[in-house]
PyMOL CGO cylinders between C-alpha atoms (Angstrom):
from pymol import cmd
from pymol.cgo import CYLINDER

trace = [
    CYLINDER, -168.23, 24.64, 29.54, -164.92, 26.89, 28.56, 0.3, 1, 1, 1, 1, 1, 1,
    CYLINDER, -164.92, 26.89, 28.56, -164.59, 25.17, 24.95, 0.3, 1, 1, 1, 1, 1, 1,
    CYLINDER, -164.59, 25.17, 24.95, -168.21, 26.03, 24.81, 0.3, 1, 1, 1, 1, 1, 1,
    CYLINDER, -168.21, 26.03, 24.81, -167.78, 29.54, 25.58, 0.3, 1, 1, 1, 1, 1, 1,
    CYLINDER, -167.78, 29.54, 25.58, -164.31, 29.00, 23.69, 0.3, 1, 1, 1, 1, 1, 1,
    CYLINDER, -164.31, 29.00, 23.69, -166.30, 27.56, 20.39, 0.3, 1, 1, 1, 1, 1, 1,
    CYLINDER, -166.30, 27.56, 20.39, -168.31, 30.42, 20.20, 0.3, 1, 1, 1, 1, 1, 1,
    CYLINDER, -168.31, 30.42, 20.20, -165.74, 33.47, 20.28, 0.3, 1, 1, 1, 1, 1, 1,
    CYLINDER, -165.74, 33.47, 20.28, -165.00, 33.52, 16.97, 0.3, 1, 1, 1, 1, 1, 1,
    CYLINDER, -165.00, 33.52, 16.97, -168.68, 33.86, 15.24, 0.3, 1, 1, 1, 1, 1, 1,
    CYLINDER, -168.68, 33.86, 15.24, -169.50, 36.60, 18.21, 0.3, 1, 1, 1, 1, 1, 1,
    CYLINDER, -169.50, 36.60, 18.21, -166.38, 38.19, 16.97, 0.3, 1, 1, 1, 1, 1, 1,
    CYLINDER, -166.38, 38.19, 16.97, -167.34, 37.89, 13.26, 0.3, 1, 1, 1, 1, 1, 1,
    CYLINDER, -167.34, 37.89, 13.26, -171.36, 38.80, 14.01, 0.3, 1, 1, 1, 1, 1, 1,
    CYLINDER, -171.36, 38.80, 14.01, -170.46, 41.98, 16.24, 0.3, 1, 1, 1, 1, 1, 1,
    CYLINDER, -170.46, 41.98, 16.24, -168.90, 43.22, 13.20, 0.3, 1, 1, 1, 1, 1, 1,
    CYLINDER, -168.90, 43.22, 13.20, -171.29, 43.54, 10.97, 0.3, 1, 1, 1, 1, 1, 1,
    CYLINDER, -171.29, 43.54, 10.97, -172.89, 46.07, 13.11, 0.3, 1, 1, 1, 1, 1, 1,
    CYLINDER, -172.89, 46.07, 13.11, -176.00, 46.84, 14.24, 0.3, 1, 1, 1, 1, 1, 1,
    CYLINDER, -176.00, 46.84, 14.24, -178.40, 46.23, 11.05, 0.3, 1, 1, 1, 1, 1, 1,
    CYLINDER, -178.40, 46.23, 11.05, -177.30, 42.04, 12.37, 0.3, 1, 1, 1, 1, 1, 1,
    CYLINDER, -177.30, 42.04, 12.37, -179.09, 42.96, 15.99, 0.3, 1, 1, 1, 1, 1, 1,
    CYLINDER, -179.09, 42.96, 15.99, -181.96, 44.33, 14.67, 0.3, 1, 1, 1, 1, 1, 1,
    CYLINDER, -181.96, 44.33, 14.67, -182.74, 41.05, 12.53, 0.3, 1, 1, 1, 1, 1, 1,
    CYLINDER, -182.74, 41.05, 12.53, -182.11, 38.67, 15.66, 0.3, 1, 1, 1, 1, 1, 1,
    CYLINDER, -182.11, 38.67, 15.66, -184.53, 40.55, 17.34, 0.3, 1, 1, 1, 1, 1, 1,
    CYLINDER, -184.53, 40.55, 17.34, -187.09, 40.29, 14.52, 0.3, 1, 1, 1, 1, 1, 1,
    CYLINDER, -187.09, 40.29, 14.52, -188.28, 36.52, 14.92, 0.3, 1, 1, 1, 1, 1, 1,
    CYLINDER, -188.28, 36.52, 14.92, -191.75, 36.30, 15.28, 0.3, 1, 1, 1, 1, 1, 1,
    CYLINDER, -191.75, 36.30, 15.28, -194.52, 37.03, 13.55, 0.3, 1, 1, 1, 1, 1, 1,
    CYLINDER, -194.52, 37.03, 13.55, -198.47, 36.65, 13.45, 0.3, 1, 1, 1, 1, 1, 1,
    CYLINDER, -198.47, 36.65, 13.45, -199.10, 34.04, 10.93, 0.3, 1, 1, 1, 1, 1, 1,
    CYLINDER, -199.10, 34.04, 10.93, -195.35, 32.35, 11.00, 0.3, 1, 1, 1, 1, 1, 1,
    CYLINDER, -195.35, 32.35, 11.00, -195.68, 31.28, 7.36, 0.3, 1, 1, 1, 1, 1, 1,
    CYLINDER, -195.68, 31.28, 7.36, -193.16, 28.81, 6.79, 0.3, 1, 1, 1, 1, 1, 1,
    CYLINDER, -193.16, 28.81, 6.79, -192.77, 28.52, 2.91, 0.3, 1, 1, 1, 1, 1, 1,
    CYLINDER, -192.77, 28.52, 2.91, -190.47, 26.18, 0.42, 0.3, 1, 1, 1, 1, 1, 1,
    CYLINDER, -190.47, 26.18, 0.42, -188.15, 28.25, -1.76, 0.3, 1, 1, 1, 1, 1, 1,
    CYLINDER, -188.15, 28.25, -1.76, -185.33, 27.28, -3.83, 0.3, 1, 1, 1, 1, 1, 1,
    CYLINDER, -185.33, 27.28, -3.83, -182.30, 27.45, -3.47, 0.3, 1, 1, 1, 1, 1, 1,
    CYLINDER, -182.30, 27.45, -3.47, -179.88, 27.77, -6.28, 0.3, 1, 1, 1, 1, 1, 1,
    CYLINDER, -179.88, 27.77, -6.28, -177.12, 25.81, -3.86, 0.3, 1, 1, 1, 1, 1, 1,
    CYLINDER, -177.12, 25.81, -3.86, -179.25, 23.72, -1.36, 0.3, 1, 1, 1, 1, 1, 1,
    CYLINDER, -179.25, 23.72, -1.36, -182.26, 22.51, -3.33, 0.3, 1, 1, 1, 1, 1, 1,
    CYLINDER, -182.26, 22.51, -3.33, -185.76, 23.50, -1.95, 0.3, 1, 1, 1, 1, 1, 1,
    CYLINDER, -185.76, 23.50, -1.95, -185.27, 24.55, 1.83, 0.3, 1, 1, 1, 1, 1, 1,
    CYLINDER, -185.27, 24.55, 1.83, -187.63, 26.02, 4.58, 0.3, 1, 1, 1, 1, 1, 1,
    CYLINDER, -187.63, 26.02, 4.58, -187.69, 29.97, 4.75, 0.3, 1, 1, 1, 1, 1, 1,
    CYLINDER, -187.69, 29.97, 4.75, -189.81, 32.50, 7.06, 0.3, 1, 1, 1, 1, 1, 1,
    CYLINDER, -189.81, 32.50, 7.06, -192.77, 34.44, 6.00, 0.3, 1, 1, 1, 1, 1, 1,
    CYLINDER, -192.77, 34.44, 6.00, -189.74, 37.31, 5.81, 0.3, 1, 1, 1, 1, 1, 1,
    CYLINDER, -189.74, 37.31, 5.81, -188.04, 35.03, 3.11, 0.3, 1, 1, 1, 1, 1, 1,
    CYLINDER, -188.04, 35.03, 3.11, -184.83, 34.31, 5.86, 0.3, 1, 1, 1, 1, 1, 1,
    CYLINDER, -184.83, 34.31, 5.86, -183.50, 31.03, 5.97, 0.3, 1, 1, 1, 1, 1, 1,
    CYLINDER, -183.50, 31.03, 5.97, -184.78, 28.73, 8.68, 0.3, 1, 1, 1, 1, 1, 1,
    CYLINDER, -184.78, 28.73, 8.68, -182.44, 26.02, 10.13, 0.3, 1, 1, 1, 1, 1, 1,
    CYLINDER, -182.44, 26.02, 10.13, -182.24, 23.06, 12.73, 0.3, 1, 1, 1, 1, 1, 1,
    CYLINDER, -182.24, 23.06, 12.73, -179.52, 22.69, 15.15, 0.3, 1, 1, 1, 1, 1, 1,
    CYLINDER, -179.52, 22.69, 15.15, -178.13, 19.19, 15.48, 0.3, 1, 1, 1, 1, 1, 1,
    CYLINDER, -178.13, 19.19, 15.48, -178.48, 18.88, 19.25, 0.3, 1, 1, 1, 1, 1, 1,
    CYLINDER, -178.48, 18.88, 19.25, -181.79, 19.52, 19.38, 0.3, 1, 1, 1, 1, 1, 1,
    CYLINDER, -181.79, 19.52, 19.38, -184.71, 16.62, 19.59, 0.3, 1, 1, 1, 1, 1, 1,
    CYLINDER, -184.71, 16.62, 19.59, -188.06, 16.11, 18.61, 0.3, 1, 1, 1, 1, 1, 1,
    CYLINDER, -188.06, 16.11, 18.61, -189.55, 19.02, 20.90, 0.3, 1, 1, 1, 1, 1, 1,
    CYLINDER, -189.55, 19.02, 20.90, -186.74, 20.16, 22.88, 0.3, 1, 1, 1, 1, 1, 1,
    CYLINDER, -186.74, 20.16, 22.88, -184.98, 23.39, 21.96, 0.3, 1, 1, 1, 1, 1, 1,
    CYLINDER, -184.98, 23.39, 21.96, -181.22, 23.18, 23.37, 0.3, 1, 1, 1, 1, 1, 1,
    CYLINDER, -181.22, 23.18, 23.37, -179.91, 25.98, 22.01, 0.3, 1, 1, 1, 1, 1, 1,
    CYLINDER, -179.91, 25.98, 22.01, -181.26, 28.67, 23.96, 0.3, 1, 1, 1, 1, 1, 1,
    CYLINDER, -181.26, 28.67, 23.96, -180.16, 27.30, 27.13, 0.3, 1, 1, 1, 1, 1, 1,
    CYLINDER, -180.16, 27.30, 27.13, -177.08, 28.93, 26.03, 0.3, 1, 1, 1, 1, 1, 1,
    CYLINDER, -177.08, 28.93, 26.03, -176.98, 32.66, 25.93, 0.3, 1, 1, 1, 1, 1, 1,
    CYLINDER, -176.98, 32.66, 25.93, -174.06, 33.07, 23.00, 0.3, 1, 1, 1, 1, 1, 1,
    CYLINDER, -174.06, 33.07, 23.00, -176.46, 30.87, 21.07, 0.3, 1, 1, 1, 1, 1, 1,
    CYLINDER, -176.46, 30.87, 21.07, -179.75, 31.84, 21.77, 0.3, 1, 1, 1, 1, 1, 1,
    CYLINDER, -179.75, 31.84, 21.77, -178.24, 35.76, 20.88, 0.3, 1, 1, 1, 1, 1, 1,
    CYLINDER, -178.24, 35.76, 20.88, -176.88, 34.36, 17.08, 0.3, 1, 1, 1, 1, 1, 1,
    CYLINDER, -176.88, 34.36, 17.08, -179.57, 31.54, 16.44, 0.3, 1, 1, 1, 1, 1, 1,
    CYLINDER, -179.57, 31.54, 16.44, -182.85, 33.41, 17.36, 0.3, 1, 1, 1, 1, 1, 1,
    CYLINDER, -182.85, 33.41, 17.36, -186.10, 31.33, 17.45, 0.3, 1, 1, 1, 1, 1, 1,
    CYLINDER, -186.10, 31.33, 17.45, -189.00, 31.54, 15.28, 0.3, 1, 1, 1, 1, 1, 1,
    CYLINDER, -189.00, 31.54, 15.28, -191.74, 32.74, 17.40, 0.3, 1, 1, 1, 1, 1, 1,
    CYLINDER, -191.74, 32.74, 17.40, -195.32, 32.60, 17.67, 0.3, 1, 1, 1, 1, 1, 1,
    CYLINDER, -195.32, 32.60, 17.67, -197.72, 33.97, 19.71, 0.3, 1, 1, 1, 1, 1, 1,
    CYLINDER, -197.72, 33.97, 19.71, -198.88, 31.02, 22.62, 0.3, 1, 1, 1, 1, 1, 1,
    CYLINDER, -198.88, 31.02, 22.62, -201.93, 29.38, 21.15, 0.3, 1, 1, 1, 1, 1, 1,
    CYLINDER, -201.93, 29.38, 21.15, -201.30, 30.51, 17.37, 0.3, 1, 1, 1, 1, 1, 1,
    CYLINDER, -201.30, 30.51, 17.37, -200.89, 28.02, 14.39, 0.3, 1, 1, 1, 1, 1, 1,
    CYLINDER, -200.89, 28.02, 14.39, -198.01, 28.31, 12.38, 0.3, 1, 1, 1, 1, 1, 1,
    CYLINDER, -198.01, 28.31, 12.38, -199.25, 28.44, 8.79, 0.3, 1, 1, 1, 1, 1, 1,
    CYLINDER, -199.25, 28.44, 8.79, -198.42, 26.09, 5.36, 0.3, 1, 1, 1, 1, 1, 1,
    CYLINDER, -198.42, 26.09, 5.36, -196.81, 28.00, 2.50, 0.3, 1, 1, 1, 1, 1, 1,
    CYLINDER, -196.81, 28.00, 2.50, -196.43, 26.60, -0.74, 0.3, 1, 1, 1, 1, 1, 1,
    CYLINDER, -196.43, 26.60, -0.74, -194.41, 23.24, -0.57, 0.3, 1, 1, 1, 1, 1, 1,
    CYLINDER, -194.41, 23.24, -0.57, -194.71, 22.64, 2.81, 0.3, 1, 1, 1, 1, 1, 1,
    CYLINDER, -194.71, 22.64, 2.81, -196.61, 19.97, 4.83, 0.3, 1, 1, 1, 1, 1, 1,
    CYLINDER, -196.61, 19.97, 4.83, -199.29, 21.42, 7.43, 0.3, 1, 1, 1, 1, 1, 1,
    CYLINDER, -199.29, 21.42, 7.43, -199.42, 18.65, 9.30, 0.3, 1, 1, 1, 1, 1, 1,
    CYLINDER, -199.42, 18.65, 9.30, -195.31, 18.91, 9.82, 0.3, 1, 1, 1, 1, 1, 1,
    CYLINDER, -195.31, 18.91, 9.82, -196.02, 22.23, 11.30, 0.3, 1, 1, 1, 1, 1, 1,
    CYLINDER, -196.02, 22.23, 11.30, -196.68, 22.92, 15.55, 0.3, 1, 1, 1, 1, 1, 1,
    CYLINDER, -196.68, 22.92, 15.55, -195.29, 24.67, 18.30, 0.3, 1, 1, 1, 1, 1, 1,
    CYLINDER, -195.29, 24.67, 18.30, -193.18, 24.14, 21.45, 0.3, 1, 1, 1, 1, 1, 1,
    CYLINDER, -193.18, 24.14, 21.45, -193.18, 26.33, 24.87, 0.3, 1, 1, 1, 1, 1, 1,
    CYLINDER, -193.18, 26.33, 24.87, -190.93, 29.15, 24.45, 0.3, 1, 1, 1, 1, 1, 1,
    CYLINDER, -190.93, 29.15, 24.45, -190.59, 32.08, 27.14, 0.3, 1, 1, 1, 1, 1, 1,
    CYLINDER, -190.59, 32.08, 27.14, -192.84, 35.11, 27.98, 0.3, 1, 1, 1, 1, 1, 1,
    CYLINDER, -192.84, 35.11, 27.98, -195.93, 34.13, 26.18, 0.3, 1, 1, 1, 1, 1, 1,
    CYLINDER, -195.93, 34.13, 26.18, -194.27, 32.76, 22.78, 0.3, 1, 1, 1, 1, 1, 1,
    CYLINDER, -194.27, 32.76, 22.78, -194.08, 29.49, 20.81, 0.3, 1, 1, 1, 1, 1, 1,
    CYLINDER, -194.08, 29.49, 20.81, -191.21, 28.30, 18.93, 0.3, 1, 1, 1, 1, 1, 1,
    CYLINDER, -191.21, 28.30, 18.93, -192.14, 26.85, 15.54, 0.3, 1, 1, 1, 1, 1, 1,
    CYLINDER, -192.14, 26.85, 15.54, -191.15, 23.52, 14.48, 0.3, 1, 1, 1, 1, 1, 1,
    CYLINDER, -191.15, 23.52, 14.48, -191.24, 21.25, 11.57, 0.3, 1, 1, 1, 1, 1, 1,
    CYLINDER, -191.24, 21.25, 11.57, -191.40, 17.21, 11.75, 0.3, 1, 1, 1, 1, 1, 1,
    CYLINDER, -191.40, 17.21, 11.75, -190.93, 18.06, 15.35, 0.3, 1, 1, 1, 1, 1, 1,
    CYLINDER, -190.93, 18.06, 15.35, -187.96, 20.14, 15.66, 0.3, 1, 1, 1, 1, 1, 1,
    CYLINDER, -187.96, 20.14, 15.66, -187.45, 23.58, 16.17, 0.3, 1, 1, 1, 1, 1, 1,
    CYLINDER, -187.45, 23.58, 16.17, -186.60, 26.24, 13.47, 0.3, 1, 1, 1, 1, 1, 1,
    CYLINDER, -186.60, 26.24, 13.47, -184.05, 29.05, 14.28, 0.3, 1, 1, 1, 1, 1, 1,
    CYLINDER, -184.05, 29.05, 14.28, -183.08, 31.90, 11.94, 0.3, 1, 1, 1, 1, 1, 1,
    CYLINDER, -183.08, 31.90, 11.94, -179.27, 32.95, 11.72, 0.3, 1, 1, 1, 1, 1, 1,
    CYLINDER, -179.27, 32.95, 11.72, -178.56, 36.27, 13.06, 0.3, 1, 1, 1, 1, 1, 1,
    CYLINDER, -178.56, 36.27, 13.06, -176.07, 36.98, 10.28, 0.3, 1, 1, 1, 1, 1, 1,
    CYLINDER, -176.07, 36.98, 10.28, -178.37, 36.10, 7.53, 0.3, 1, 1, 1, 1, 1, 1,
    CYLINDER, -178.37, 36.10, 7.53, -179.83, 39.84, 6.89, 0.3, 1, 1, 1, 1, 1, 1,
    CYLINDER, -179.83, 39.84, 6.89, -181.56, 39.34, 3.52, 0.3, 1, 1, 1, 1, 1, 1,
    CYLINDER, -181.56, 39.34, 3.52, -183.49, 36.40, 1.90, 0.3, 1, 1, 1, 1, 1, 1,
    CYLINDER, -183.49, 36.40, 1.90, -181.99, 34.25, 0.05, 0.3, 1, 1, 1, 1, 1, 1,
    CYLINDER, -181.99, 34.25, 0.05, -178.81, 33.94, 2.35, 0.3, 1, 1, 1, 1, 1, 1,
    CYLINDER, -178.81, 33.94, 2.35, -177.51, 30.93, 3.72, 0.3, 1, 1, 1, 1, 1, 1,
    CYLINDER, -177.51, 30.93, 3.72, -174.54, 32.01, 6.22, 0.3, 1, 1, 1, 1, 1, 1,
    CYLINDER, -174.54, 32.01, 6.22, -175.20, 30.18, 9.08, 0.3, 1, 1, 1, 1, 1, 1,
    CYLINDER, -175.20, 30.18, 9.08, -175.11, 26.69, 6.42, 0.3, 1, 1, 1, 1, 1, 1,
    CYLINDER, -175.11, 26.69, 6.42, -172.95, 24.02, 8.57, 0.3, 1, 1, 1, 1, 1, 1,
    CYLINDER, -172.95, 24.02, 8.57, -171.93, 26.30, 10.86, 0.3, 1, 1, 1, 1, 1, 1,
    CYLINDER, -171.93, 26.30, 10.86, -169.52, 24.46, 13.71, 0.3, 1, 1, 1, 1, 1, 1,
    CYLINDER, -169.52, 24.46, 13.71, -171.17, 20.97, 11.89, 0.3, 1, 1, 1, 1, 1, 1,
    CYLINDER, -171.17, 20.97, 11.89, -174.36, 21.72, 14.02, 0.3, 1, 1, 1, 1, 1, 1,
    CYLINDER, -174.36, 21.72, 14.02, -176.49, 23.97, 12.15, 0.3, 1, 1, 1, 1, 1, 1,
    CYLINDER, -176.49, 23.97, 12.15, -178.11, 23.28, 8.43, 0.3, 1, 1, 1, 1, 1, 1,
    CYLINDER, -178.11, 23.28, 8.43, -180.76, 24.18, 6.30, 0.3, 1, 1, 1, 1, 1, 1,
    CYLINDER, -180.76, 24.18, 6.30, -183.87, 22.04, 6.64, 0.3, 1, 1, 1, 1, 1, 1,
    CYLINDER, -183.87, 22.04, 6.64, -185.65, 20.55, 3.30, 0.3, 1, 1, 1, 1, 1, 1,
    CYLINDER, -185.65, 20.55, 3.30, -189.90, 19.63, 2.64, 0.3, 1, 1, 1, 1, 1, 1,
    CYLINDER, -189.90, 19.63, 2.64, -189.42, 16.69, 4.85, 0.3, 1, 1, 1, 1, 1, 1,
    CYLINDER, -189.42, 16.69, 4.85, -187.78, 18.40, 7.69, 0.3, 1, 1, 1, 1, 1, 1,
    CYLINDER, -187.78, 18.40, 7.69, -184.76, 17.09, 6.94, 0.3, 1, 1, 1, 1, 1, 1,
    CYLINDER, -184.76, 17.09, 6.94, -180.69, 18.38, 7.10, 0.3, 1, 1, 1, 1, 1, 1,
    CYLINDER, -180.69, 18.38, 7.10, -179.51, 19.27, 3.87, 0.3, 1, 1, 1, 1, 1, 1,
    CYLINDER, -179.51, 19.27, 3.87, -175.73, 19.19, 4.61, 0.3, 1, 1, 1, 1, 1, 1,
    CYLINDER, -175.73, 19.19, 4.61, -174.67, 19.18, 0.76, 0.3, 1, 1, 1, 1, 1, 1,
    CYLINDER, -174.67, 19.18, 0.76, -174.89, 21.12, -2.05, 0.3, 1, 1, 1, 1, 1, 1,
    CYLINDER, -174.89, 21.12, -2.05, -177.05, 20.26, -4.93, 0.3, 1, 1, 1, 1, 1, 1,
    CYLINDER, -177.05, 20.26, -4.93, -175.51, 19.67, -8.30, 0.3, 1, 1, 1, 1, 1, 1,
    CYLINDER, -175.51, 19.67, -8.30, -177.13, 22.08, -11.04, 0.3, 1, 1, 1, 1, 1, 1,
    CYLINDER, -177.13, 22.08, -11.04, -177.81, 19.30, -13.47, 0.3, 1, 1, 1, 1, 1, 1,
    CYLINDER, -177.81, 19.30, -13.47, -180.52, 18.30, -10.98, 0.3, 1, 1, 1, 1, 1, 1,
    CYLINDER, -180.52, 18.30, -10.98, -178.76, 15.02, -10.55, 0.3, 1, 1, 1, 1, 1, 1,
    CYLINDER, -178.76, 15.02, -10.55, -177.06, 13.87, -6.75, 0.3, 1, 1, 1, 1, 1, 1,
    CYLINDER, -177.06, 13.87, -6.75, -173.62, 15.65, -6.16, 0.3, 1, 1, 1, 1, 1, 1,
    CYLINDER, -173.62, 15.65, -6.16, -170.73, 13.59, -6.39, 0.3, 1, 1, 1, 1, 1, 1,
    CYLINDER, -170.73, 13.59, -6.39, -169.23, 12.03, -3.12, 0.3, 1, 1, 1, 1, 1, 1,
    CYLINDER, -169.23, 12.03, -3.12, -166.30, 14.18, -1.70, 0.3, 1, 1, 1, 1, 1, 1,
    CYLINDER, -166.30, 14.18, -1.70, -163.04, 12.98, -2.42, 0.3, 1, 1, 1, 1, 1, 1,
    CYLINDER, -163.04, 12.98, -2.42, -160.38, 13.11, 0.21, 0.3, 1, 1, 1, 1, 1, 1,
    CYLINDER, -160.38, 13.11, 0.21, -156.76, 13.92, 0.63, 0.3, 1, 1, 1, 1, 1, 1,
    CYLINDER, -156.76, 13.92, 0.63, -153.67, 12.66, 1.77, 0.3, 1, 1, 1, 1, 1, 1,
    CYLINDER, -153.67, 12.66, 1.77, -154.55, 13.98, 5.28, 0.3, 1, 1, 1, 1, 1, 1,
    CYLINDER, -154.55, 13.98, 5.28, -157.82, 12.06, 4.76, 0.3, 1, 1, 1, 1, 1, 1,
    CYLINDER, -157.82, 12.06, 4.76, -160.12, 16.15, 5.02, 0.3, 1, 1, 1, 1, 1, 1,
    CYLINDER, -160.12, 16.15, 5.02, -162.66, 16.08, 2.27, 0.3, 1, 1, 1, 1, 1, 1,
    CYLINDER, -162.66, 16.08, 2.27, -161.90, 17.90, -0.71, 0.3, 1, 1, 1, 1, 1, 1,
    CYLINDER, -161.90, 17.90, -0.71, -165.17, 19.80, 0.12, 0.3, 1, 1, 1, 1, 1, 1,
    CYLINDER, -165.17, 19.80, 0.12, -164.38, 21.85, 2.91, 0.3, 1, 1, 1, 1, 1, 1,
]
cmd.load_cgo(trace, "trace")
């Protein structure tokens, strides 16, 4: 449990610094309609977003409907759900799969919004759309594609599969 708490120092330092403007937005995570749309992303390919246009993720512990992340309160506080009413439907933007889309039990009267079966989360330090900051954060947290999928590499611009990493003497990828 103290590596946990340990782990997790550093990005409370680095999110209490942005100020308050990065509360506010992990407050904001639910909605009426939860619209989840496809967007693209100039770095990531197509990836899930919010109706609000902020990046949705999946954290790597969770499972098929079970949400472990807010079990934890430094992680709940960074990686807020997104929220539906109980009983509402999260709706199909453009590019995404309806039938991909449901709901889990989440506290006080709320749903938490999943796709393929997993819960989405927002990233408290994303504060516009577009942004990706929470991308491969401790190697637990990435972007999700159409299928509902990890995308835990950059896409090449030319549209064609980015090169394997290379690695070093020390045997790190030349990626990191």
């Amino acid at each position: 449990m103290r590596g946990r708490m340990i782990r997790w120092v550093l990005p409370v330092a680095l999110v209490a610094a942005v100020g308050a403007g990065v509360a506010m937005a992990a407050t904001a995570t639910h909605s009426a309609s939860a619209t989840v749309k496809l967007v693209a992303s100039a770095k990531f390919g197509k990836v899930l977003v919010g109706a609000n246009g902020r990046t949705v993720y999946r954290y790597t512990l969770d499972s098929k409907g079970v949400n472990k992340c807010t079990g934890d309160a430094a992680c709940a506080k960074y990686w807020p759900q997104l929220l539906v009413k109980a009983g509402t439907k999260p709706s199909a933007g453009a590019g995404v799969t309806s039938s991909l889309l449901g709901t889990i039990k989440a506290a006080h009267g709320m749903a938490q919004v999943t796709y393929a079966g997993f819960p989405l989360y927002y990233f408290a330090g994303d504060k516009a759309s577009g942004q990706v900051n929470g991308q491969a954060f401790e190697k637990e947290w990435y972007v999700v594609n159409a299928k509902g999928a990890f995308v835990k590499s950059a896409v090449s611009s030319g549209g064609a599969a980015p090169a394997p990493p290379t690695t070093t003497s020390g045997g790190s990828s030349a990626w990191a």
